[in-house]
C-alpha positions as a Markdown table, in Angstrom:
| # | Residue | x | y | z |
|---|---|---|---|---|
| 1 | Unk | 18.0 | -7.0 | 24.2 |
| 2 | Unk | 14.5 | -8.1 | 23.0 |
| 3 | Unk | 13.6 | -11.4 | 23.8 |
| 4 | Unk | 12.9 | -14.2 | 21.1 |
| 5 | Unk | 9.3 | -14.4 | 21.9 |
| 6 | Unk | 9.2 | -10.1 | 21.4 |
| 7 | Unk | 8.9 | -7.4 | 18.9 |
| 8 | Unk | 9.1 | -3.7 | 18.2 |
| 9 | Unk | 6.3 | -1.5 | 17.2 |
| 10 | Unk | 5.8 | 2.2 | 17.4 |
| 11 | Unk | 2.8 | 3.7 | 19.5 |
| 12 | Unk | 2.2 | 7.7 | 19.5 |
| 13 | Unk | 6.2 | 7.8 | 18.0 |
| 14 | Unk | 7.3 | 5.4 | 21.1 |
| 15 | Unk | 8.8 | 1.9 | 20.3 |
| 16 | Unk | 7.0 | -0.5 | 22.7 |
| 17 | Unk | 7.2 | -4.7 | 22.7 |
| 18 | Unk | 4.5 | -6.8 | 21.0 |
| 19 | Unk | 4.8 | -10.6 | 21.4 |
| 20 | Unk | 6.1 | -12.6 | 18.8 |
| 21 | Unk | 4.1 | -14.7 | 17.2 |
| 22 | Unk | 6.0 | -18.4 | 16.5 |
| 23 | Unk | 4.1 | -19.9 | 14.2 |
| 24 | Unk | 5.2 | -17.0 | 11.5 |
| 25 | Unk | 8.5 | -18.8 | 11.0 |
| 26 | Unk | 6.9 | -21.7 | 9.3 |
| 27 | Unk | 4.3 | -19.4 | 7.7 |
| 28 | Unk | 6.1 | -17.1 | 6.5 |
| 29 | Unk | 7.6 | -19.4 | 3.8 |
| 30 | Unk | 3.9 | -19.4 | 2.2 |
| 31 | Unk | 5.4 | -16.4 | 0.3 |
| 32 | Unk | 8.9 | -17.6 | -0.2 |
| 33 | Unk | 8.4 | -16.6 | -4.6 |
| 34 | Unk | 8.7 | -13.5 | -2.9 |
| 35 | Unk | 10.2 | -12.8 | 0.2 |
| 36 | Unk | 13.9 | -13.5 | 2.1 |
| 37 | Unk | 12.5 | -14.8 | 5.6 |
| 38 | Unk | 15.1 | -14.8 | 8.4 |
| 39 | Unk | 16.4 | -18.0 | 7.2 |
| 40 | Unk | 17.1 | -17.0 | 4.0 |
| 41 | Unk | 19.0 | -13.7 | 4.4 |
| 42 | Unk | 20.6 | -12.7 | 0.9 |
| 43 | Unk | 24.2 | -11.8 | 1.0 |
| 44 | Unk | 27.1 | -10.6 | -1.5 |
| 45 | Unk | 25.4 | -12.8 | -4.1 |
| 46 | Unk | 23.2 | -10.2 | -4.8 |
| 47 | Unk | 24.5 | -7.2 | -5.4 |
| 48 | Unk | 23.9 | -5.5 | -8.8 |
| 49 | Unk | 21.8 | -8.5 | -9.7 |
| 50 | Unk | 18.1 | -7.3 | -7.9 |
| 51 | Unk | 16.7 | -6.2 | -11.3 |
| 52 | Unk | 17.6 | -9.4 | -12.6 |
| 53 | Unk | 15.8 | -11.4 | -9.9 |
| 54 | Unk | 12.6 | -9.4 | -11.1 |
| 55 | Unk | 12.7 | -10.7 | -14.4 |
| 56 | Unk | 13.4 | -7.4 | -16.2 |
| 57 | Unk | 15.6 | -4.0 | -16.0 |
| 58 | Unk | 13.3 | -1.0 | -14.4 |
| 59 | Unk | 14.0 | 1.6 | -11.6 |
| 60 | Unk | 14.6 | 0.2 | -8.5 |
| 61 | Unk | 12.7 | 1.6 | -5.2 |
| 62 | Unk | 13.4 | 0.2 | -1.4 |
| 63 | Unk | 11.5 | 1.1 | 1.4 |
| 64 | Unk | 13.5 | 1.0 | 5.0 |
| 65 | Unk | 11.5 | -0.3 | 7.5 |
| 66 | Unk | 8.0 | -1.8 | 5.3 |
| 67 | Unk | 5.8 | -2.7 | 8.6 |
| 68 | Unk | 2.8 | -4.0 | 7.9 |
| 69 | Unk | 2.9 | -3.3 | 4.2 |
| 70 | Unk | 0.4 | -0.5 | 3.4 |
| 71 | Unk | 3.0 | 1.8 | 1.5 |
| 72 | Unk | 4.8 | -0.7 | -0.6 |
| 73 | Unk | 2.0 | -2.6 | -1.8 |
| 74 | Unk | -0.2 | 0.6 | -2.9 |
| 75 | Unk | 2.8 | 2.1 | -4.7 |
| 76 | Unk | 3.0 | -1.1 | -6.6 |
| 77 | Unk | 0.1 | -1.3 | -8.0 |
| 78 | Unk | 0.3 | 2.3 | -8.3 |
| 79 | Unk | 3.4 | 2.1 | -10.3 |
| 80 | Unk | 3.8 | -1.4 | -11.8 |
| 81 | Unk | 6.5 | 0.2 | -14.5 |
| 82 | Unk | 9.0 | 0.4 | -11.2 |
| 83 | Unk | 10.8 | -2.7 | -9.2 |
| 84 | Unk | 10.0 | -2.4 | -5.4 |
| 85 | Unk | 11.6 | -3.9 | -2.5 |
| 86 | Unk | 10.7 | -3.4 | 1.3 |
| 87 | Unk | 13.2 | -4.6 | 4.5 |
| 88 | Unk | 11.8 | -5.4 | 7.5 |
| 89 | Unk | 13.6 | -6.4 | 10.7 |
| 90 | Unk | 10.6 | -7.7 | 12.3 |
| 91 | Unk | 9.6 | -11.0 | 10.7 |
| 92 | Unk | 5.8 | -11.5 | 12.3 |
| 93 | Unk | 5.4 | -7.5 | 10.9 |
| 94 | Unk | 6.6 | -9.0 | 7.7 |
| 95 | Unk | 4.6 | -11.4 | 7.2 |
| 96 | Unk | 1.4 | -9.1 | 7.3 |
| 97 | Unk | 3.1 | -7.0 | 4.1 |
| 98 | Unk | 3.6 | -10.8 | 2.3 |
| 99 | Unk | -0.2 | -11.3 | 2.7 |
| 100 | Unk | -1.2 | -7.9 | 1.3 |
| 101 | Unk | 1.1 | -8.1 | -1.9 |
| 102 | Unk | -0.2 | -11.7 | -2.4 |
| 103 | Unk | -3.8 | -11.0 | -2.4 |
| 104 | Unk | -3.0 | -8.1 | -4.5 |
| 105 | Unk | -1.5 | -10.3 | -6.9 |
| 106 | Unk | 1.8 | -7.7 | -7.3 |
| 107 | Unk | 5.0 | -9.4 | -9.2 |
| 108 | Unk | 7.1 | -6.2 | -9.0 |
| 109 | Unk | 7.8 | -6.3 | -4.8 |
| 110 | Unk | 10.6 | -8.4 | -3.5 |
| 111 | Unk | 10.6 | -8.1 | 0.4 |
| 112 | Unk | 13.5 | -9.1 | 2.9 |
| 113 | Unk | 13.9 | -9.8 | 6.2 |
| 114 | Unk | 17.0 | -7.6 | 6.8 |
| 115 | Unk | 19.2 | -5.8 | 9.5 |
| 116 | Unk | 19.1 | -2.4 | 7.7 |
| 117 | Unk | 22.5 | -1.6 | 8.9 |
| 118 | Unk | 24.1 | -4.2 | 6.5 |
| 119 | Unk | 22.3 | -2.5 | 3.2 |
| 120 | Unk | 25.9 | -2.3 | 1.2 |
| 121 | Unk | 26.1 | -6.4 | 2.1 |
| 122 | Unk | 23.0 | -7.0 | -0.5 |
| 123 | Unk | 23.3 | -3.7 | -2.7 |
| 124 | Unk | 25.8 | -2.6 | -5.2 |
| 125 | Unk | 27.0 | 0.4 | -5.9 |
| 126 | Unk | 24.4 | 2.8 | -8.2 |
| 127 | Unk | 22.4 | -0.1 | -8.1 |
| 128 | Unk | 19.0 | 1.8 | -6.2 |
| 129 | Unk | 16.7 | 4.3 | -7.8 |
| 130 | Unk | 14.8 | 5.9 | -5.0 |
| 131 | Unk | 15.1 | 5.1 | -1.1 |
| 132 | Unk | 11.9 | 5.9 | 1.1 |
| 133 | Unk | 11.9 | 5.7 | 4.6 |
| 134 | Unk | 8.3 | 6.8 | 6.8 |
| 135 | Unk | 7.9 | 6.9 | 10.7 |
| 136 | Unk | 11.2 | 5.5 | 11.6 |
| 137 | Unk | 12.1 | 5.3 | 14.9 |
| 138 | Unk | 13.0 | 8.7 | 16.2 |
| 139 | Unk | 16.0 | 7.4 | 18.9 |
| 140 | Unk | 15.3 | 10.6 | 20.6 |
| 141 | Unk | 18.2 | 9.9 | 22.9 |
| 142 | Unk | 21.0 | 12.2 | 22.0 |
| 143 | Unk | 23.6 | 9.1 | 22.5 |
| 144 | Unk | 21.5 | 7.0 | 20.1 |
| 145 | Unk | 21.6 | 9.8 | 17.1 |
| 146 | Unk | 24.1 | 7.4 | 15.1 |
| 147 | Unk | 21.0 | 5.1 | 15.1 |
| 148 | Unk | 18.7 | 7.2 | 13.4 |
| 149 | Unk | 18.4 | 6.2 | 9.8 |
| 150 | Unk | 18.6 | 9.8 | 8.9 |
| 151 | Unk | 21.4 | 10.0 | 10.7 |
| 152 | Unk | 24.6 | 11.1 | 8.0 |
| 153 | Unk | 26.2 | 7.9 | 8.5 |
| 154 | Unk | 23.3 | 6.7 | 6.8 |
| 155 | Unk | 23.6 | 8.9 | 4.2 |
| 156 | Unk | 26.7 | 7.9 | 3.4 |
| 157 | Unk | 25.7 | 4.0 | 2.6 |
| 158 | Unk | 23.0 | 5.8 | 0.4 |
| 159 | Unk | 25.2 | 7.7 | -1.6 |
| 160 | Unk | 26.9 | 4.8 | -1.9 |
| 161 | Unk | 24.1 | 2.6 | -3.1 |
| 162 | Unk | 22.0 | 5.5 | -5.3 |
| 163 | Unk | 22.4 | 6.2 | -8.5 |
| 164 | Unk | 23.4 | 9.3 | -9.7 |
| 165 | Unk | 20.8 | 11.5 | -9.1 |
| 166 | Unk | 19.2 | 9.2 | -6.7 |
| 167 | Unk | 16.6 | 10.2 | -4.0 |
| 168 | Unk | 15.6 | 9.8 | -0.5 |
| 169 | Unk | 11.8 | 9.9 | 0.3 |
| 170 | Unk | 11.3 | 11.0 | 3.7 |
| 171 | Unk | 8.3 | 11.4 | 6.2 |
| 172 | Unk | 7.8 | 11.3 | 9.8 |
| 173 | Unk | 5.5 | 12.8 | 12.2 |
| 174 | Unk | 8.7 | 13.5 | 14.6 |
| 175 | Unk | 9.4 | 17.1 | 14.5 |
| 176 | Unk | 12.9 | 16.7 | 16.5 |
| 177 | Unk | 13.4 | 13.9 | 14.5 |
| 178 | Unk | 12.5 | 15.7 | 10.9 |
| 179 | Unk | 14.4 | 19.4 | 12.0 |
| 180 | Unk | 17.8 | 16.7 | 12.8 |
| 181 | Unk | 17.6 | 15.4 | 9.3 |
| 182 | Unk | 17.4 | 18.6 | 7.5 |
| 183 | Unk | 20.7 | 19.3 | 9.5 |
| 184 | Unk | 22.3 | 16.1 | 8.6 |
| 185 | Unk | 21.2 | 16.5 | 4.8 |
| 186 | Unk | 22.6 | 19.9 | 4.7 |
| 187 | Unk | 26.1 | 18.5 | 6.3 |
| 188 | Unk | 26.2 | 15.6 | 4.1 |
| 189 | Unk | 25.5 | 17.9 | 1.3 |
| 190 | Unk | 22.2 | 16.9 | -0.1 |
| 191 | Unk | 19.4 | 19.0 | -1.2 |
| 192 | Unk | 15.8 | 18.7 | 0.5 |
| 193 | Unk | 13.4 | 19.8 | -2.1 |
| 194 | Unk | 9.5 | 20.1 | -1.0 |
| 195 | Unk | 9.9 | 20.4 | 2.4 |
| 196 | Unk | 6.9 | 20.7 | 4.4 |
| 197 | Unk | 5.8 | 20.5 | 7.9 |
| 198 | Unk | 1.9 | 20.2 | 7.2 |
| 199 | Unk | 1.6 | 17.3 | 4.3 |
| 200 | Unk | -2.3 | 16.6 | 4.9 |
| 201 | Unk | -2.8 | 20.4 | 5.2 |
| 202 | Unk | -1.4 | 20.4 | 1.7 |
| 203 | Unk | -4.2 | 17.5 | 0.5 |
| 204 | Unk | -0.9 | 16.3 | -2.3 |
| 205 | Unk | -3.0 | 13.7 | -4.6 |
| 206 | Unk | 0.0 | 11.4 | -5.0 |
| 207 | Unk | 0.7 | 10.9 | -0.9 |
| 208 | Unk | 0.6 | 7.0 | -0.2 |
| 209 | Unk | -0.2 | 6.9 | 3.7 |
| 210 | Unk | 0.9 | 4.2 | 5.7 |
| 211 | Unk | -0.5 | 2.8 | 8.9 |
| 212 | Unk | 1.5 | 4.7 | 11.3 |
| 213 | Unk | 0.5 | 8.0 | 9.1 |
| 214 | Unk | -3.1 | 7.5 | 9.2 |
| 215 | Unk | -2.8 | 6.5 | 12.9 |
| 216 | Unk | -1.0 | 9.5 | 14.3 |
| 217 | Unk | -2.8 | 12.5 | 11.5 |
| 218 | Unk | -6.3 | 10.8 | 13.2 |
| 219 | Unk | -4.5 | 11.9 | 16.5 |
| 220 | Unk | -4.0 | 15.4 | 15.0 |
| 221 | Unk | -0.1 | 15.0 | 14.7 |
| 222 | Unk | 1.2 | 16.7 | 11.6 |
| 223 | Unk | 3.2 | 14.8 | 9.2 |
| 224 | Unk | 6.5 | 16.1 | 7.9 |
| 225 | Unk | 8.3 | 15.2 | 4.5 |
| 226 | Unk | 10.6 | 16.2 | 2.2 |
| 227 | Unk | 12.6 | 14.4 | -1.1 |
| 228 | Unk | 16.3 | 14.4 | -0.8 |
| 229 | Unk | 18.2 | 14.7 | -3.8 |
| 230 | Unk | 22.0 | 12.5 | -4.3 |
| 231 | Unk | 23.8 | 14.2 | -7.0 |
């Protein structure tokens, strides 16, 4: 159990404590046009009804696990004709992504403080586009494999919530963790298209880093990802 005053972060793929900061739970609600602190976790009311809260109908995109922001907030701007939302578990981490989409003045990110493992609480069914997760935690434990978010248990509330012919945008620099999930996609039945094991060998134009990306590539760690097709 993490203590109040404690939270997670990942350091060369390990999850080690940080300590909390307190004064984020008043601060946080700075941003509350636009983010769900911990106080203000959406339910049932919800579901089916995101697009709506964005003022318009578009594709819908969720990032599992947003950190500190980087990757939500320059797909955004990248793509302002797409509806984003990124959960976060941590809310000090959280509060770091709030700060980046408000300076960059972005109106299509929503972002939650949210136990991921209750997704089908706040989503309907066929109500998301496009699921990314990047640099989860591994659980490289064997008896914590039902933890991993690749994990086909996990692909299950996907299906579930993705449209039809939804996807799953994956990346890690974990290659345990990466050569699991091409096993679990393959049981689930799910197609991995553009795998690779080398993305920054590849120098793709449209890769969006995020912070743990550039942070482990600068340690020479290659990154892994592939896209994951629903039918």
């Amino acid at each position: 159990m993490i203590h109040r005053y404690l939270v997670k972060e990942r350091v060369k793929g390990k999850v080690v404590r940080l300590r909390r900061k307190p004064w984020v739970d008043e601060a946080i609600h700075e941003f509350d046009a636009f983010v769900r602190a911990r106080d203000q976790v959406p339910g049932e009311e919800m579901q089916g009804k995101w697009c709506g809260s964005f003022g318009r109908e578009a594709p819908l995109h969720v990032e599992l696990g947003t950190g500190k922001g980087d990757f939500i907030s320059r797909m955004a701007e990248r793509h302002p004709e797409w509806n984003f939302i990124g959960i976060e578990a941590q809310q000090d981490v959280l509060y770091m992504a709030a700060k980046k989409v408000q300076e960059q003045g972005l109106r299509n990110v929503k972002l939650l403080v949210f136990d991921i493992n209750d997704l089908e609480r706040i989503f309907g069914a066929c109500e998301v586009d496009r699921f990314y997760i990047n640099f989860c935690d591994p659980w490289p434990k064997k008896r914590h494999a039902k933890r991993r978010l690749t994990h086909i248990g996990f692909l299950q509330k996907y299906r579930r919530l993705l449209k039809k012919h939804g996807e799953l945008y994956f990346k890690t620099d974990n290659r345990p963790l990466f050569d699991f999930s091409l096993g679990q996609f393959a049981e689930a039945g799910l197609e991995a298209r553009n795998i690779t094991y080398d993305l920054h060998a590849e120098a793709c134009p449209d890769n969006i880093e995020t912070e743990y990306e550039r942070k482990f590539s600068s340690l020479g760690e290659k990154i892994h990802r592939c896209e994951v097709m629903f039918p």
